[in-house]
C-alpha angles and dihedrals in degrees: 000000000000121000103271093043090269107144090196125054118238111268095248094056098055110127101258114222122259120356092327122136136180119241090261097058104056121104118248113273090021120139128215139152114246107245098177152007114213115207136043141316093274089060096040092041093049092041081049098057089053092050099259107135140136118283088025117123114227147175137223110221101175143331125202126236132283097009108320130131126332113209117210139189118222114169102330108323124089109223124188112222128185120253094246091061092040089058082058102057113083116208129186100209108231099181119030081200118132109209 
């Protein structure tokens, strides 16, 4: 049983297949390529708008403490994201190197 007497584990921290990660579990100054956003057209229409697509490379530059924004860099612009977006993009890592 979980620590709080939950049996299930929360969606979004269900294990991913593969090498696949979710925004929020990258290390600081990794690179991916973003493979899915999970959610609805809203997300993926709002993520869109900021560059963040599927098929785009990205790195994490930094992420706040206890669950605030994740700033990312995508071609050469750095965007802040909330942590509830950043649990929706779905990034293969494609480099394990801190900058």
């Amino acid at each position: 049983m979980g620590r709080f007497g939950h049996r299930f584990r929360h969606r979004h921290e269900l294990p991913l297949e593969g090498k696949k990660l979710t925004l929020v579990h990258m290390k600081n100054g990794q690179r991916g390529v973003v493979v899915e956003i999970k959610g609805g057209h809203g997300i993926a229409r709002r993520l869109s708008a900021l560059g963040i697509r599927p098929g785009r490379e990205i790195t994490k530059v930094s992420a706040m403490f206890m669950r605030g924004p994740v700033t990312i860099q995508v071609d050469n612009a750095e965007v802040a994201i909330g942590f509830g977006m950043a649990r929706r993009v779905i990034v293969e890592p494609t480099s394990s190197d801190n900058i």
